[in-house]
Structure formats: C-alpha cells, structure tokens
Phi, psi and omega in degrees: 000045200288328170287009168241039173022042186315131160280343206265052151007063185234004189213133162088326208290145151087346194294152197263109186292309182068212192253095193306332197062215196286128160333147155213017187184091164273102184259169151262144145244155178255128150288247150124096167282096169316317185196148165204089195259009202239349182060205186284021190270001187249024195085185169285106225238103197279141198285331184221140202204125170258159161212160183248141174229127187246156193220111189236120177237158185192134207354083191101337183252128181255168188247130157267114190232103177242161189305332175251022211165142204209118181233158157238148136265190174256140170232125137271173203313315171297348163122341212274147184266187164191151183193124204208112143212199205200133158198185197232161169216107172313080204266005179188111171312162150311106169234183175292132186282001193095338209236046177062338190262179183248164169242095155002130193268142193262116179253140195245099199264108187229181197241159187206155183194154206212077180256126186193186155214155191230134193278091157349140141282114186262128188235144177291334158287349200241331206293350167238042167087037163010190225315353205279337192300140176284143205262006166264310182320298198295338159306286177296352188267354167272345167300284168342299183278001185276324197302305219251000165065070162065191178084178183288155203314292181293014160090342163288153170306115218306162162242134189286129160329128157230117170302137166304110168229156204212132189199106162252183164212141196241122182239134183253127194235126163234199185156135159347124172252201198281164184055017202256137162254080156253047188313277193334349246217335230230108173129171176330112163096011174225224148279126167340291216201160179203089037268219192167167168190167181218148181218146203213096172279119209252124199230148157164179193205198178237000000 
C-alpha cells in the first residue's frame, strides 16, 4: 500500500524486478480508500491519490512500477492478478508494567493482497497476430483485399485501438500477533482498532 504512503511498511518495497518484459501500459490510477478501520496506526491516509503507473508483463507475471510503489503478480490469460504478501513490526520490546509484572512486547503482524484486471492494450497493428506474419502471406492477404474492394483481409471488421486499462482492489489486514500486548497502541493517534484492516480501490487507463 505503498500509494497511500502508509508508515506501517509491509510489502513490494526493494523487490529485485530483473527483466520486467513488455510495456503493456502506461497509466493514470486513482487510489481511493474505501474502509479503514485500523486509523492513523497505518499513517496518514489521503481520501484519494492519482499516480503514474507503468505495467510491464512476461511470462505469466505482471510488474507495477508506480510513482508510490512497486508490486509484482502472477496474470493469467483473461488479464485477471493476484499479488500476496505478509510481513511483521515490532512496535514495542518487553518491559517492565510498573506493577512488578512484565509487559508483553507489542508485535504487529500483517497481510496484504492486491486482486484485480487488467484490459490489454490493443493496437490495429498487433491485432491480427503482429509482426510475425510472412511477407508472401502479407501479399497475398493484400491481392484478397484489393479483389474483394477493401476492408479487412480476413473479411471481418477492422479491429479498434483499446488504450491498457486496470481496476483493482489492495485489501491491507493487520492484527496483533500471538501472545503480542499491544493495549497501548490502541486510542488517539494510533490504531482505531486491532485487529483492523484498510482497503483501497484502484482504477485508471491511459
């Protein structure tokens, strides 16, 4: 949830990209916090966030590289993502309660998950199986269209530019982990609530 510029750090961040493979996007997204029950313990949190986004996919994985944030997922063919991590924070070691006792250290465990699709970008050049085509096939499929007075070679309808479009939803879970005392942690200026979660819906195109 690196675009709602969150303090509680937990995901994406640092990941090693290697070779992203193909452009498959250039975006605007709207970020748009839907629920937040977790308060100010995950930071400050903007009712709304635009970001540029680049969408890069290669076999099977696609790369988010945005101006707040950088995910990778697994895509399958229909376009639709998944992106799943998890991590922890100590926010207070084991101390003394005041009281003779100890105070359980409070560690904060949380889950993040990032499900969506994303509509391809379609160009009238790649749309009838690009660059790949043989240059007597391509003769002949223009003797066919000159014979048949224009229109697409294979008799179909031309096919229309579709601009790389994307509508996700990044749901952030956090929660105590066991045997963790995070009581303190909990009132004004911290978390709302524990366990808690925030969720944050992501829309854009080019």
């Amino acid at each position: 949830m690196r675009w709602a510029a969150t303090a509680f750090l937990v995901l994406f961040g640092g990941c090693n990209l290697g070779n992203p493979g193909d452009l498959v996007g250039e975006l605007t997204v709207s970020a748009t916090v839907s629920e937040n029950s977790c308060g100010d313990g995950v930071g400050q949190l903007p009712g709304t966030t635009t970001i540029d986004v680049q969408l890069y996919e290669r076999d099977g994985v696609l790369t988010w590289v945005g101006s707040q944030g950088t995910f990778q997922a697994d895509i399958d063919e229909e376009g639709n993502f998944v992106a799943h991590s998890t991590g922890s924070q100590m926010l207070r070691a084991e101390e003394p309660d005041g009281y003779g006792g100890v105070l359980a250290p409070c560690v904060i465990e949380a889950s993040e998950e990032i499900r969506g699709t994303l509509v391809r970008r379609v160009t009238p050049e790649t749309s009838d199986g690009g660059e790949g085509d043989a240059a007597a096939e391509s003769a002949a499929d223009d003797a066919d269209e000159a014979a048949d007075g224009g229109g697409d070679a294979d008799g179909g309808e031309p096919v229309e530019a579709v601009p790389a479009s994307v509508i996700a939803t990044d749901t952030l879970q956090v929660s105590p982990s066991a045997g963790a005392n995070c009581s303190d942690f909990i009132g004004a200026g911290a978390f709302q609530a524990l366990p808690c979660r925030v969720v944050v819906e992501l829309e854009g195109s080019e």
